[in-house]
N, C-alpha and C positions, 0 to 999 in steps of 0.2 A: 504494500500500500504506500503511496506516494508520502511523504513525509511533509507536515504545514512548515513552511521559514517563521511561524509565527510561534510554534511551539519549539523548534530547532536551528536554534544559533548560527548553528555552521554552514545554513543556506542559504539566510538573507544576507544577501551583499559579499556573497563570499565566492572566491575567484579559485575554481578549477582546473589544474592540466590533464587534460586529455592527448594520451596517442594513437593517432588514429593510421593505421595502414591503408596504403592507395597501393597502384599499379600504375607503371607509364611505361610506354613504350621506348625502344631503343631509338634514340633521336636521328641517330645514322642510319642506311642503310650499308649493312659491313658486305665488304666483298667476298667474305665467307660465311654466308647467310648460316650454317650449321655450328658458325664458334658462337653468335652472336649470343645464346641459351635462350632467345625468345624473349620473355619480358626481366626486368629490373625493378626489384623490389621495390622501393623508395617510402620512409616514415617521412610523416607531415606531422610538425607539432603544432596544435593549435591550444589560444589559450581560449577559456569560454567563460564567461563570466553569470553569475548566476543571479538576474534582480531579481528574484524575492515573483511576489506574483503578477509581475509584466514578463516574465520568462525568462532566457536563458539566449545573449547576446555575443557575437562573436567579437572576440578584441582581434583586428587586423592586423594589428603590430608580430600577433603569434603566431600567423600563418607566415609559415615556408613555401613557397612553388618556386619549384624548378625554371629557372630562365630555360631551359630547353624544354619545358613545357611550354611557354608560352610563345616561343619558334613553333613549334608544333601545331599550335593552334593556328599561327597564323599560316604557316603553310597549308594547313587543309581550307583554306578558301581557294587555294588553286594557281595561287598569282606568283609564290616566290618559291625558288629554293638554295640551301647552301653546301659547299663542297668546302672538302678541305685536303693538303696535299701533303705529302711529307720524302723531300729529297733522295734521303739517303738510300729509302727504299723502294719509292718512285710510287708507293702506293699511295691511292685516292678514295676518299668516302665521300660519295656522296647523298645527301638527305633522298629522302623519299620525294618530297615535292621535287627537285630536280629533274628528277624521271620524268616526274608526270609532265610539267613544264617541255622536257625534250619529247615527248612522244613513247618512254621507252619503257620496257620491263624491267626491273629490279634484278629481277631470277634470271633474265638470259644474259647477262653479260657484264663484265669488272666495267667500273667507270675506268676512263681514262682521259687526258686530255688530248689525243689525237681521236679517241671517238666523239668527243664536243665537234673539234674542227673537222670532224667530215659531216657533223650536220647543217652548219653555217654555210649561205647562201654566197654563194661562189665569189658575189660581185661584193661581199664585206670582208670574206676571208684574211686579204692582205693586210685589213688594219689591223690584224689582231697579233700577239704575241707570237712568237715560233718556241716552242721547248725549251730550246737552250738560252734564250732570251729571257726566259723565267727562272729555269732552274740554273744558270750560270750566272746571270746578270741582274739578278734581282728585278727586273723591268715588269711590271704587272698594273696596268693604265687602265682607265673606268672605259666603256664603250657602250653605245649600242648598236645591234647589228640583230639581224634577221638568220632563223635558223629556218630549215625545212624538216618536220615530222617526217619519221616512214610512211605515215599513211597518207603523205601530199603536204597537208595543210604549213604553212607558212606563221612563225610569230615572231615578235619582235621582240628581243631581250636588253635589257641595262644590267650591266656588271659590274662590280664594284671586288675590288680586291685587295688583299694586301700581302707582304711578302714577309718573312720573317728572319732574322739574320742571329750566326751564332757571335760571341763576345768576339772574333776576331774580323767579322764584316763577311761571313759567308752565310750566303741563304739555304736555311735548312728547310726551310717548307712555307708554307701558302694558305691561303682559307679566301672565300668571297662568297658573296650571294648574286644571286639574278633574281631579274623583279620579269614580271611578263609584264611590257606596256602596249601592246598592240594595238589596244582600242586608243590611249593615248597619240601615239605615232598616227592612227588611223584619220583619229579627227583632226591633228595639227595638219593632214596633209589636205582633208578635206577644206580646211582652214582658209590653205596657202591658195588651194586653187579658187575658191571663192574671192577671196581679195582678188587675185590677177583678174579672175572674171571682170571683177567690178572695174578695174583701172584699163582696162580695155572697152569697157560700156563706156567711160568717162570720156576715154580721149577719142572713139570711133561715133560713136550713137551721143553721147550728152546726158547719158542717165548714171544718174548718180544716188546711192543709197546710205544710209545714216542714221543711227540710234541715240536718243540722248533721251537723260533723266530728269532732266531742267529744260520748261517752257516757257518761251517759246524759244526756238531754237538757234545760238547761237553758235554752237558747235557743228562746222560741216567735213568732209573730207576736202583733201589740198586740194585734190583737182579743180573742187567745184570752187574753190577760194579762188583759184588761180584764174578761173573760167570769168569771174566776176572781177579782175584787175583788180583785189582788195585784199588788205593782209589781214591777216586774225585777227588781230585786235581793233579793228572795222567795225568787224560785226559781234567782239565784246560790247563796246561803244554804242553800238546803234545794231538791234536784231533787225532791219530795215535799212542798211547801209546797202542792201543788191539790189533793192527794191525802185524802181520808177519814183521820185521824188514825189509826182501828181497822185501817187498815188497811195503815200504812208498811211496818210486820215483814214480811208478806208480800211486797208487791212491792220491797222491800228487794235482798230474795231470788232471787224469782221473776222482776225486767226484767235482774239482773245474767248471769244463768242462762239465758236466752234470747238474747241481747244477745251472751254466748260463742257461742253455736254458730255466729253468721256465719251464720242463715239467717232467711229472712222470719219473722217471726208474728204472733200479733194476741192483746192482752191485753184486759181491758178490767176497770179502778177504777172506783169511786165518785168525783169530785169535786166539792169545795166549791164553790159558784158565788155571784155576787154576789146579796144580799138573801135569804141565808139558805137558797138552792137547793139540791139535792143531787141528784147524776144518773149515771147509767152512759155510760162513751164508748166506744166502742169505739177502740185505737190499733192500725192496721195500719202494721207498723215493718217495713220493706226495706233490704236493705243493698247499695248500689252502689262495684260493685268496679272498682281500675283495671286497667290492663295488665298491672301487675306483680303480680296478686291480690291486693292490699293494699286493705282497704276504704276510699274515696274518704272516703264519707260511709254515713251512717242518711238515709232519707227517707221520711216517715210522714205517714198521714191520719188527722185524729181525729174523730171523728162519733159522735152522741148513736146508743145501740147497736141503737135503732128505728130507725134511715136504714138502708133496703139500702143494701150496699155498690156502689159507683159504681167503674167502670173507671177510672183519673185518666192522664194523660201526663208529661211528661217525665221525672224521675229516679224516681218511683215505679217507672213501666212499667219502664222500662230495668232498673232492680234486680230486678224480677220477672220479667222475663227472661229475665235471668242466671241464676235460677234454676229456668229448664226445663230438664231433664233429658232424657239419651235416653227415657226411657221414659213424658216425656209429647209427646214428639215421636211417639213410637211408636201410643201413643194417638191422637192428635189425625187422625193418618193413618188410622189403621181406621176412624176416625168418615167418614174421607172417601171411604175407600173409594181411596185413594190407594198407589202402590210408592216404595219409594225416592225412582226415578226421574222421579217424578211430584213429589214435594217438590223434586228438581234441578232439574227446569227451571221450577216454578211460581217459584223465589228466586234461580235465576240463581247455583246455587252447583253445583260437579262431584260428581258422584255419589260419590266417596271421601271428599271434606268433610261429606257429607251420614252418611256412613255414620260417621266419627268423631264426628259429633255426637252420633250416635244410643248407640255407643259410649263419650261420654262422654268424648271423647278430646280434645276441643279446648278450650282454654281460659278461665274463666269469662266474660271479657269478651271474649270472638272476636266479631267483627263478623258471620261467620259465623250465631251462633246467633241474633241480631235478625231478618238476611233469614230466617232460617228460619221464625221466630216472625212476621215482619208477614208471607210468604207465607202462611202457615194463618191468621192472622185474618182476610184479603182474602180465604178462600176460607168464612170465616164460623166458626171456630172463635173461641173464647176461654178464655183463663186466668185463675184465680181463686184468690187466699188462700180458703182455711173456716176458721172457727173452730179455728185453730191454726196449727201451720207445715206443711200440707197444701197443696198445687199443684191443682186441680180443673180438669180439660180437660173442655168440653164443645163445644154446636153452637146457633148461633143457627137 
C-alpha cells in the first residue's frame, strides 16, 4: 500500500536516486559486424525528486545521455551521417546514416574512402581530396558535391572534416560528417534561375517583378531604377518620383485607397523613363497574407500596358490565390462540369473542407485553398486579375 508523505517523513520533499538500465545501440557501424556483440549496455542515472502529493518530478541536472545518442537521433531523420578514419591501419567506421545517405548496405561491404569517391559524380570528383592528400598531408577541406546512389538517384552532400595529428605533426587519423542538402542546392538553383529569368524580362520585354513589406512601394529592383533614370534614394524621397508629375494628386489618392482594401488590383500611370520616354505600365499589386491574416507582404508585376498579362509564380500566384473565393471555386467547377466531390478527390482534401471553402469559411491563407486552386489548374482552368480588382475564372 502506497505510503501518505503526511504520515512519513522521508517522502515529503525528499530526493531519491534511482538507477535505471536502458539499451542503445552501437553508434558505428563496425566493419566487423560479428565483433561489434550487438547492443551496449549503458546505466543512466537519474535523480527524481519526490513533492509530496503533486508527484514525483525529474531533476534534469541527473540525467546522463549519451552524446552518441543524440547523433543517433538525429541521424534517423535521414539527413546526416558521420565517419571516422584511422591511418595506421587505414580502417574506417562509418555510422549507419552514412549508408543510408550513400545509397548502400551496411552488411555488403567495409566503408572505404575510394568507395565514397566512386560514388561522387564524375564532374565534382576532382575537387575532392586524393588518399594520400589526406593520409600524408593532413589536407581535408569542407565541400559540397553530388554523389550518385546504385539505384540512379542523385544527392547533394556538405562535408565537413577534420584531420588529427600525433605530438610530432603526423596525421594519425580523420573523422567528419555529411549533411544531405539537396533540396537546399535544389531550391538555390531554382533561385538563381528565377532571378536570371527576371533580369532578362527586364532588359528584353520591361516586366519587372518585386516584393516588399512597406507601402507603398519604394523598394524596386535596379533594373526598373535604372529604366526610370532615378537612383534609390528618389524614390526613398518621393514613392512618386517615376510617376508623370500631372499626375501624383491622383494616384496620391487612388494606390492609398486600393492598397486599404487588402485586395488584389491593377493600376496603371504614366512614367518618366530614361532619355526623355514616357509610357503607360500596367502594376498588378497582390497582397500575400500570413496565418494570422496579417498581410506578409505586396507583390507586384509591372509591364509596359501592351504586354498581355503573363500568369507569374511564386508570391504573386500565392497572393492571388488567397484570393479565390467560394464562388470562383464554384465557377471554375461548372466550367468542368465537376461536384463537390469531384474537386475532393481531384486535391486530396474531404469533402467538408471543400465545402467550407466554397462557403468561404476557411481561412485566407489555408493551405487548403492552394490544393484546391492547383487541382482546377491541373485540370486546365485559370485565374486572372482584369482591369481592376476582379478575379476572372476561365478554361484553357
Amino acid at each position: 500500500m502506497a505510503r501518505d508523505p503526511r504520515i512519513d517523513p522521508r517522502l515529503a520533499g525528499g530526493t531519491r536516486r534511482l538507477r535505471i538500465r536502458t539499451w542503445k545501440r552501437a553508434f558505428f557501424s563496425s566493419t566487423r559486424p560479428a565483433e561489434r556483440g550487438g547492443r551496449e549496455e549503458m546505466p543512466v542515472d537519474v535523480t527524481m525528486r519526490d513533492d509530496g502529493p503533486n508527484g514525483v518530478s525529474l531533476n534534469r541536472s541527473g540525467l546522463a545521455f549519451s552524446s552518441r545518442e543524440f547523433l543517433r537521433l538525429i541521424e534517423d531523420q535521414g539527413l546526416t551521417g558521420n565517419w571516422g578514419w584511422t591511418f595506421d591501419t587505414n580502417v574506417q567506421v562509418w555510422s549507419a546514416g552514412l549508408f543510408r545517405l550513400l545509397g548502400l548496405q551496411a552488411s555488403d561491404m567495409l566503408p572505404s574512402y575510394d568507395l565514397l569517391l566512386g560514388l561522387v559524380h564524375p564532374e565534382d570528383k576532382p575537387e575532392l581530396e586524393t588518399t594520400a592528400e589526406i593520409m600524408q598531408g593532413g589536407i581535408l577541406r569542407d565541400h559540397v558535391f553530388r554523389v550518385i546512389r546504385p539505384d540512379g538517384s542523385i544527392r547533394v552532400l556538405s562535408s565537413r572534416g577534420e584531420v588529427y595529428f600525433t605530438s610530432e605533426g603526423r596525421p594519425r587519423a580523420a573523422a567528419g560528417t555529411f549533411l544531405d542538402v539537396t533540396e537546399r542546392e535544389r531550391l538555390a538553383t531554382i533561385s538563381a534561375f528565377e532571378k536570371q529569368r527576371q533580369r532578362v524580362l527586364a532588359q528584353t520585354a520591361r516586366i519587372f517583378t518585386c516584393s516588399n513589406r512597406v507601402v507603398p512601394f519604394v523598394e524596386y529592383p535596379p533594373e526598373f531604377v535604372d529604366l526610370a533614370g532615378l537612383q534609390r534614394q528618389d524614390l526613398l524621397d518621393n514613392w512618386l518620383a517615376h510617376v508623370a508629375r500631372e499626375e501624383w494628386a491622383f494616384w496620391q489618392d487612388e494606390s492609398l485607397r486600393l492598397l486599404a482594401t487588402g485586395k488584389p488590383f491593377i493600376e496603371i500611370p504614366t512614367l518618366n523613363l530614361v532619355g526623355n520616354e514616357r509610357a503607360r505600365f500596367r502594376y498588378t499589386m497582390v497582397p500575400v497574407y500570413e496565418a494570422d491574416a496579417s498581410i506578409g507582404c505586396w507583390s507586384a508585376v509591372i509591364s509596359p500596358v501592351e504586354t498581355p498579362f503573363a500568369t507569374f509564380g511564386g508570391e504573386l500566384r500565392q497572393g492571388l490565390e488567397q484570393s479565390v473565393q467560394g464562388r470562383h471555386l464554384r465557377a471554375a467547377r461548372g466550367l468542368l462540369g465537376w461536384s463537390m466531390m469531384d474537386l475532393a478527390r481531384a486535391s486530396g482534401l474531404s469533402f467538408s473542407t471543400v465545402r467550407r471553402l466554397e462557403d468561404d469559411g476557411e481561412a485566407t491563407a489555408s493551405r487548403s485553398r492552394h490544393l484546391a486552386v492547383a487541382a482546377l489548374r491541373t485540370a486546365g482552368i485559370q485565374f486572372s486579375l482584369l482591369d481592376s480588382s476582379t478575379i476572372a475564372v476561365g478554361q484553357r
